[in-house]
C-alpha positions in Angstrom: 36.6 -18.4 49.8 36.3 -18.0 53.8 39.7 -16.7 54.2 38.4 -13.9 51.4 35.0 -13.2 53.4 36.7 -13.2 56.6 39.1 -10.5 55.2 36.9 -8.5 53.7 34.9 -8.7 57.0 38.2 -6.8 58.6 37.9 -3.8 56.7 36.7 -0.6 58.3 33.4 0.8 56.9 34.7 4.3 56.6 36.8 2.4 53.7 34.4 1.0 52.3 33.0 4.7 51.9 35.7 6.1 50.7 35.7 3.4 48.4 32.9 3.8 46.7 32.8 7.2 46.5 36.5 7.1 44.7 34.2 5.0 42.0 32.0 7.5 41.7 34.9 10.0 41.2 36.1 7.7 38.6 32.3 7.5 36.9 31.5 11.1 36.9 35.4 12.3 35.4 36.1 9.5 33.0 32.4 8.1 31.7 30.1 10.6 32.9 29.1 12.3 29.3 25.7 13.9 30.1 26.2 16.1 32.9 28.8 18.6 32.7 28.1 19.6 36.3 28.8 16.4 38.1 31.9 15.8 35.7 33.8 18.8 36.2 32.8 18.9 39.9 32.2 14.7 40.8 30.5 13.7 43.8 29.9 17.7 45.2 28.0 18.6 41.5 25.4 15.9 42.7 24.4 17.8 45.1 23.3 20.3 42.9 20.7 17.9 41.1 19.9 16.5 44.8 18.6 20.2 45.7 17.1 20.7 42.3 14.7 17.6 42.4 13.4 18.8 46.3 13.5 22.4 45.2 9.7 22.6 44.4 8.9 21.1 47.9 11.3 23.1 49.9 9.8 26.3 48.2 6.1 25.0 48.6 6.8 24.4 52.3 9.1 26.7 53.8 10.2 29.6 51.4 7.0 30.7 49.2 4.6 32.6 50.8 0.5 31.7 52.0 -0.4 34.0 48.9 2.2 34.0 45.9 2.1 29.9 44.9 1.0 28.6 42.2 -0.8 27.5 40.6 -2.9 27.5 44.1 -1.6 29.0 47.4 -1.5 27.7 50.6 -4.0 29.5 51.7 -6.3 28.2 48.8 -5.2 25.3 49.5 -5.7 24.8 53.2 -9.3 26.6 52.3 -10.0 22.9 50.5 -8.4 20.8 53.3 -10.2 21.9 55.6 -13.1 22.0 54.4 -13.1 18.8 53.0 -12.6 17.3 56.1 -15.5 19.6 57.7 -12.6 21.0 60.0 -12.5 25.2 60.9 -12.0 26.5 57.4 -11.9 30.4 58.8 -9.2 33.0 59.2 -8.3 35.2 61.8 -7.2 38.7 62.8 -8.3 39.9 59.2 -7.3 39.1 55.7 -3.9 39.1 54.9 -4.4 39.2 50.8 -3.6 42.5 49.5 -7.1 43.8 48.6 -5.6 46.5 46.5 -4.0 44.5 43.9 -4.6 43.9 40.8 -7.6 42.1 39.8 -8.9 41.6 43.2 -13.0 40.8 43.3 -14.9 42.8 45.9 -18.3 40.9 46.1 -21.4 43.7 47.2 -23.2 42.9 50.3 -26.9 44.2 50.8 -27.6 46.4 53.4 -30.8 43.8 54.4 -29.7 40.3 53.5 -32.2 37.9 52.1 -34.4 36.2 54.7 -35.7 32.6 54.4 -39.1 31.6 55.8 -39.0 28.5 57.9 -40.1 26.4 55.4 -36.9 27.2 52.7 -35.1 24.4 51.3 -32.0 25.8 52.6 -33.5 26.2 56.1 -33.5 22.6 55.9 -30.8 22.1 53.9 -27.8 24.2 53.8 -26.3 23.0 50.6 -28.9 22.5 48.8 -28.1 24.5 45.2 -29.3 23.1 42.2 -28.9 24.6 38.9 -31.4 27.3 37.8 -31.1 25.9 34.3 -32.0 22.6 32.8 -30.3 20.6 29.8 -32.1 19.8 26.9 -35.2 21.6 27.9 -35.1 24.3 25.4 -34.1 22.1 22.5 -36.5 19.2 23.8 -34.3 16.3 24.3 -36.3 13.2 25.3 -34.2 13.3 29.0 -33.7 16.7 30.1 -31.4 17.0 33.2 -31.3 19.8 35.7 -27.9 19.6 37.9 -28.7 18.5 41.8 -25.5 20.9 42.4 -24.1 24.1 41.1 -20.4 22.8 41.8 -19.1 19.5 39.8 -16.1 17.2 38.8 -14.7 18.6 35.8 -13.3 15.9 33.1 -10.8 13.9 34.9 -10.5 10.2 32.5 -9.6 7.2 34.6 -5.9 6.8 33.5 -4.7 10.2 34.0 -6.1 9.5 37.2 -6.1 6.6 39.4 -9.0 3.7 39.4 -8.9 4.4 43.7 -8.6 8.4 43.2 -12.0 8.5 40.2 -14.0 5.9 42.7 -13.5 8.4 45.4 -14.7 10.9 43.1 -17.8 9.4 42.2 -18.9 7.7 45.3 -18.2 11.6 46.5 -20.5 13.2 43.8 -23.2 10.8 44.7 -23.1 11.7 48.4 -23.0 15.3 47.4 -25.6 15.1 44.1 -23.1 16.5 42.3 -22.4 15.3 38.7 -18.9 13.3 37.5 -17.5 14.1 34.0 -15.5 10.9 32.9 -12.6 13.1 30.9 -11.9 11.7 28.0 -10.3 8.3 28.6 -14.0 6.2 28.4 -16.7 5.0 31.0 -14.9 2.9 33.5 -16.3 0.8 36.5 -15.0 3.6 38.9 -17.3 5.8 37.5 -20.4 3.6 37.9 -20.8 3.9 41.9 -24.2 5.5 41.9 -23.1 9.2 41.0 -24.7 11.0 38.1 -22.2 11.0 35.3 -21.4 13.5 32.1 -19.8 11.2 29.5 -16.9 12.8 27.8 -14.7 12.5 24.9 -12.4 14.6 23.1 -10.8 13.6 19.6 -9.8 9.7 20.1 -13.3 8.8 21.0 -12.1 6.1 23.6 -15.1 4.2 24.6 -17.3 4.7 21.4 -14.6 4.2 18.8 -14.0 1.9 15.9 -11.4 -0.7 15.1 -10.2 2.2 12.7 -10.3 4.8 16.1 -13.2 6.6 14.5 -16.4 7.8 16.5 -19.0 5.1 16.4 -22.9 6.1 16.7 -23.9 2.1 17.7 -21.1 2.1 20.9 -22.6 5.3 22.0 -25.9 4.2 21.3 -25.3 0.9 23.7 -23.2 2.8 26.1 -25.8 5.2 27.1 -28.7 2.3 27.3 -26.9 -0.1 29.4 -25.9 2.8 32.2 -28.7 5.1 33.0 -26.5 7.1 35.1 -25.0 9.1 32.2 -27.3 11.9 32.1 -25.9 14.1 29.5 -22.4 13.6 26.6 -20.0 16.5 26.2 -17.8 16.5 23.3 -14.6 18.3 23.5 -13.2 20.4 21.1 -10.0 21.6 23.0 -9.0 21.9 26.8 -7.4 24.5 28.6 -3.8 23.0 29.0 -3.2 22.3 25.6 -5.7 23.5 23.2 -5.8 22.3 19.5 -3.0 19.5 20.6 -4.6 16.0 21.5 -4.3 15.0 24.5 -1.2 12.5 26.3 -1.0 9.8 28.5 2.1 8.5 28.7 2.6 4.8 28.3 3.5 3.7 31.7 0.4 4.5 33.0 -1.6 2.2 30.5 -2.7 -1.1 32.0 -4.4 -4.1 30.8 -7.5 -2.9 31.9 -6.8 1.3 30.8 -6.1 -0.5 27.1 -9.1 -2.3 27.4 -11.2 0.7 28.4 -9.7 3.0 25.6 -9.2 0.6 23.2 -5.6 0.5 22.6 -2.5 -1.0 23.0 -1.0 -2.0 27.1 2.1 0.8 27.6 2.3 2.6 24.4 1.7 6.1 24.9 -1.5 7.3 23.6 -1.4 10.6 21.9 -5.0 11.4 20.7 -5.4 13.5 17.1 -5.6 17.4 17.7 -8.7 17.4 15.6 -11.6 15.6 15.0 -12.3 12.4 12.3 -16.6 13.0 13.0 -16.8 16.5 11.7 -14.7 18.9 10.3 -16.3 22.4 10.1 -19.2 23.9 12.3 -22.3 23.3 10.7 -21.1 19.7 11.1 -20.4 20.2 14.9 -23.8 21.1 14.7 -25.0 18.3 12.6 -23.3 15.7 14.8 -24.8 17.3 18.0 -28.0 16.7 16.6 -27.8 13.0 15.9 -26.0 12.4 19.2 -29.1 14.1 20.9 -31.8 12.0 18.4 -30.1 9.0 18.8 -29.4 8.8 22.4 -32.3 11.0 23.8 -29.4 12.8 26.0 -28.2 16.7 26.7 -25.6 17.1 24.4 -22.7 20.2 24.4 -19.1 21.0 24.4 -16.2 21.9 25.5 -13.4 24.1 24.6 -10.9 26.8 25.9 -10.9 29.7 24.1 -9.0 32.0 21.4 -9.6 32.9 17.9 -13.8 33.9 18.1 -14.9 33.5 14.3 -16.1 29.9 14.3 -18.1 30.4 17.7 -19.6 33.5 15.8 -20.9 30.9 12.7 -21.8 28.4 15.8 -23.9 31.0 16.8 -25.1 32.5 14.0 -26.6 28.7 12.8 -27.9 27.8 15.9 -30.3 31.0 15.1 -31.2 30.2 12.4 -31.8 26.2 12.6 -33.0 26.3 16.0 -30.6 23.6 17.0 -27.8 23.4 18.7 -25.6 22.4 22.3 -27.5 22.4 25.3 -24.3 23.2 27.3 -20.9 24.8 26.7 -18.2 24.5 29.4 -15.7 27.4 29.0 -12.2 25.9 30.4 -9.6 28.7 31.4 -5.9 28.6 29.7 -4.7 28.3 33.3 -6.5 24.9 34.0 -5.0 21.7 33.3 -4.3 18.2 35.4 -2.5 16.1 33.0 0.6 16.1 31.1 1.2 19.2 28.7 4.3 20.7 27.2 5.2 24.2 28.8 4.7 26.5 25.9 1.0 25.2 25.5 0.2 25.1 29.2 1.7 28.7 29.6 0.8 30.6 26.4 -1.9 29.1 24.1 -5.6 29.9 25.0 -7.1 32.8 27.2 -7.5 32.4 30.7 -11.1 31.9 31.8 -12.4 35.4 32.8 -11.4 36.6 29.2 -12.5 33.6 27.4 -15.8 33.2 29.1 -16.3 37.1 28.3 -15.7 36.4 24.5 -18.0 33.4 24.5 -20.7 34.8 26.4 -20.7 38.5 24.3 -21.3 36.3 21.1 -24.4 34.2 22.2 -25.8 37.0 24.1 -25.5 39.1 20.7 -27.7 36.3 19.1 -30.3 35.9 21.8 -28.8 32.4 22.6 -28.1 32.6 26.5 -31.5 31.0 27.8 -30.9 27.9 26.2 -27.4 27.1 26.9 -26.2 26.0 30.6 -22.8 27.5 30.8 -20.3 26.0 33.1 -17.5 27.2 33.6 -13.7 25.5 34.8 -10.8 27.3 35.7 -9.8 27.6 38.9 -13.2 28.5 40.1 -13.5 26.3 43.2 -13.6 28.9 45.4 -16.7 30.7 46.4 -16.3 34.3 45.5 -14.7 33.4 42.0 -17.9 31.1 42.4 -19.8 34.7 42.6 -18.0 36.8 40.1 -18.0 33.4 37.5 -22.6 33.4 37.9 -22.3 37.5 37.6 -20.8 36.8 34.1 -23.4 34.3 33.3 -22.2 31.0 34.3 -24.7 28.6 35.3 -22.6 26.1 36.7 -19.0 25.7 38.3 -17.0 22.3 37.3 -13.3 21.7 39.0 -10.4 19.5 38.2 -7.6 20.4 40.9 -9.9 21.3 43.6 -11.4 18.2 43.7 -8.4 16.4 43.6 -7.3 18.4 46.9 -9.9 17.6 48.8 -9.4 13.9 48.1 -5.0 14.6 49.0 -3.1 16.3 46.3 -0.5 18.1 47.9 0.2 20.0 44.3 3.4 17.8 43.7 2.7 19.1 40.3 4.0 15.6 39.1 1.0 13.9 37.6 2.5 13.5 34.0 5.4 11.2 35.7 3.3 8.2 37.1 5.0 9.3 40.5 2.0 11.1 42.0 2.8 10.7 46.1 -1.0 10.9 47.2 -1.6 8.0 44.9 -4.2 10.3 42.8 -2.6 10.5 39.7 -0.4 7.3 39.4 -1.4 3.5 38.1 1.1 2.0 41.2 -1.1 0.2 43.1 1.6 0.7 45.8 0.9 4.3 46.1 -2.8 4.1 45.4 -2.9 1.8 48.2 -2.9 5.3 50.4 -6.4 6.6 49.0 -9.1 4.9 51.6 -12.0 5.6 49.3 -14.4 5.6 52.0 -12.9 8.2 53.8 -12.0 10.6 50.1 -15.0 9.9 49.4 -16.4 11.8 51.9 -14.0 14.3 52.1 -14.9 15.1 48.3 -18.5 15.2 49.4 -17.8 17.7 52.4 -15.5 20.2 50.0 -18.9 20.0 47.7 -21.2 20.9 50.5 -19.1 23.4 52.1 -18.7 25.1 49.2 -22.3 25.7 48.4 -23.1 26.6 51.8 -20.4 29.3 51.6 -22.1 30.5 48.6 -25.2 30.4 49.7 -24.3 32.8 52.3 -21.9 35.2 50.2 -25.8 35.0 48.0 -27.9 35.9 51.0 -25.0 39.1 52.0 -25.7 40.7 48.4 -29.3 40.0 49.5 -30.0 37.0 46.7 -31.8 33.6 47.0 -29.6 31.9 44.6 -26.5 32.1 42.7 -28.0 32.9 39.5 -29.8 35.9 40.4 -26.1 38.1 41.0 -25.8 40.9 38.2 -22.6 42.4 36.7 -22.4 45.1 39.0 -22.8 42.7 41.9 -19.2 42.4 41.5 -16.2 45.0 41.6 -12.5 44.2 40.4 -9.4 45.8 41.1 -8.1 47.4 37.7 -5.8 50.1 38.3 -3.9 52.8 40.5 -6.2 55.9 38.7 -9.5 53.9 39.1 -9.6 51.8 42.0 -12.5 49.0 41.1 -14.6 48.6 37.8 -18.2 46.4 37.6 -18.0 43.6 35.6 -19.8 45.1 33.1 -17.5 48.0 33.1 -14.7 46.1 32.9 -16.1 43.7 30.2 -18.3 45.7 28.1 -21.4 43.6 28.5 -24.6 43.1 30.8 -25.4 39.7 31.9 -29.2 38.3 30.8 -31.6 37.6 33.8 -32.2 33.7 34.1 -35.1 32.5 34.2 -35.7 31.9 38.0 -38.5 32.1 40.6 -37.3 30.6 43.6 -35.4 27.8 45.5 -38.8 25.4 45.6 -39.3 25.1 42.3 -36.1 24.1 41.8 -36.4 21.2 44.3 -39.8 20.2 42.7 -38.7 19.8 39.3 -38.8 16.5 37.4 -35.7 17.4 35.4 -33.5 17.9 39.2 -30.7 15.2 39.3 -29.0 13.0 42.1 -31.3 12.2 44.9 -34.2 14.1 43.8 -35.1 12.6 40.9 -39.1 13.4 40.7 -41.6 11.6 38.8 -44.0 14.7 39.0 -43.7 17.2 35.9 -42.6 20.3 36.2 
């Protein structure tokens, strides 16, 4: 056995190369049944493959453009790094985006920009931006809740995301006042780190189901009382990467304690129903609403990205005439999307935001239904001046998935379905969420939050507003053609924004209703 050692031992490595790659040879021309490529050229047809897997990466870093990736650009995306980490997040030497293309938003500044006495909120506060609306106040729920910030974490479930990447997230929002929506996957103990929370769930009810997976009134009813941090419950109806198709996560990402959580069974992929088990038309929607509200004292609205209208017309037309109804509608954009979803939904099925919002907002406006509905909106919005064009068309509040995830590392590997996720964010290995400090994200979330108010604060103050909510339709101009240079908003959309009801910043801050760290226990 020695003597055989010892003579192996003798032979040069570059044989033992050659060796091995004559196997290969052999593999790839005789066995190799699945890819032509490598059979009829072995060992040089892997190379093909090799490039193919890195291709993303090479383009991202060294052949795309700052302004042509997507689905954000390195310009957008270096906006969120650095201003998550409170670093120089301006540009020199003048923009280098193409301000006559298509679809480009031209924000009006005011000759006199508004001044703020010295006692302002924002004089002492510069990201101080609560929403002008409140929850439940119109339909008098029993705990109304006004948003501590205009900018929040769209649903994101623990599962799709990591348990390190959502504890970030919510130790982030609390730091910021900011809200955290749980996505869909149930209330986990990453989400109870002192941030206010917006309990979601979509069509498997994970969290408040059954034993039969059917939505269950007494699990909702105990979930809410034993965590006082959930201030309001969005049901979703769709989302904007694969509307009317439940939603995925593959099995590999489901641990013991996901299964536990969701109530279902350890790495077996979980594909929710495309539908809903709790009602099946709208005036039950609206029904259910109603007893989630009575039973749980709690905001209650809904999500959905948007497409056919006719349904959202009978939503509206009943809430007129019952008086009831959602306190909130998030509108998410076609374009959105942070889990897995197959191509031909993400790319084709829904419309994008600024079309779908427009649709939405036309019919509830038509019924005299937009002062009691906070409208939030999600779809690539994290950005201030979409911010500004997004509360022209009504929105009364901004929620983002992606951008969040930036500002806590995603480097847009655009892998999260895989369980591969690099930056640890969207991945159950521990071994590469062990790169996520949560201390540090955590802040880094918080900062992103705070810098983004405080930029649009000031693009507020420029067009000679207080606050967010006060911007009109023809605040706004967009790029539409070669003949007609810019359109308003309500040129290009057919429709005038409502005036919220607003007086001023203070008011705001002295409401009982205000969320995160100014709770009040005056009334307002």
């Amino acid at each position: 056995m020695n003597a055989v050692f010892d003579y192996i031992t003798t032979i040069p490595w570059w044989i033992w190369i050659l060796i091995v790659l004559l196997i290969i040879v052999i593999r790839d021309v005789f066995f190799n049944k699945k890819h032509t490529i490598s059979h009829n050229f072995p060992l040089v047809g892997h190379l093909r493959y090799l490039l193919e897997s890195i291709g993303p990466e090479m383009r991202q870093y060294f052949v795309a453009n700052n302004r042509e990736e997507l689905p954000f650009n390195r310009i957008e995306r270096g906006w969120i790094y650095a201003s998550s980490k409170n670093e120089n997040n301006y540009e020199g030497f003048g923009t280098d985006r193409d301000i006559y293309q298509h679809q480009h938003i031209f924000v009006k500044n005011c000759m006199m920009p508004f001044q703020m006495d010295k006692d302002h909120p924002n004089k002492l506060d510069k990201t101080f931006l609560p929403c002008a609306k409140v929850m439940g106040e119109y339909n008098q729920r029993k705990k109304p809740y006004r948003p501590a910030s205009i900018i929040n974490i769209s649903a994101m479930s623990f599962g799709s995301l990591s348990a390190r990447a959502v504890e970030s997230l919510n130790i982030g929002v609390k730091k910021s006042n900011a809200y955290h929506n749980t996505g869909e996957g149930g209330l986990s103990p990453y989400h109870s780190n002192g941030g206010d929370v917006i309990f979601h769930f979509g069509t498997g009810y994970f969290g408040v189901r059954n034993k039969e997976g059917n939505f269950s009134m007494d699990k909702m009813k105990a979930l809410v009382a034993s965590n006082p941090f959930i201030k309001a419950i969005e049901v979703k109806l769709s989302q904007g990467a694969k509307p009317g198709k439940g939603g995925v996560l593959p099995g590999a990402k489901i641990t013991p304690q996901i299964a536990d959580i969701r109530g279902v069974e350890v790495g077996k992929d979980v594909l929710s129903p495309s539908s809903h088990t709790a009602f099946k038309n709208v005036p039950e929607l609206l029904q259910f609403i109603e007893d989630i509200a009575e039973e749980t004292g709690l905001p209650v609205g809904i999500k959905a990205a948007i497409g056919k209208t006719e349904q959202w017309e009978k939503l509206a037309e009943l809430m007129k005439k019952t008086n009831r109804g959602p306190d909130f509608i998030a509108i998410d954009g076609g374009e959105g999307g942070t889990g897995a979803a197959p191509p031909s939904f993400a790319d084709h099925v829904s419309l994008p935001w600024i079309y779908g919002f427009t649709a939405i907002y036309k019919i509830f406006q038509k019924h005299n239904l937009t002062d009691r509905i906070v409208f939030i909106g999600s779809g690539k919005l994290g950005f201030p001046a979409k911010a500004a064009m997004a509360f022209a068309m009504g929105a009364d509040c901004i929620n983002v998935a992606r951008e969040a995830m930036m500002s806590i590392g995603c480097i847009q590997a655009q892998i999260c379905h895989t369980n591969k996720c690099p930056s640890g964010i969207a991945t159950q290995s521990k071994w590469l969420q062990k790169g996520i400090d949560i201390p540090l994200k955590s802040d880094r979330l918080a900062q992103y939050f705070k810098s983004f108010r405080k930029e649009l604060l000031e693009i507020t103050h420029a067009a000679g507003y207080e606050h967010p909510c006060q911007f009109t339709m023809s605040d706004i101009d967009v790029n539409v053609d070669d003949g007609e240079l810019t359109k308003t908003l309500e040129k290009s959309f057919g429709y005038t924004k409502n005036a919220v009801a607003y007086t001023c910043t203070q008011d705001l801050k002295d409401c009982s209703y205000l969320g995160g760290k100014y709770n009040k226990t005056t009334t307002h």
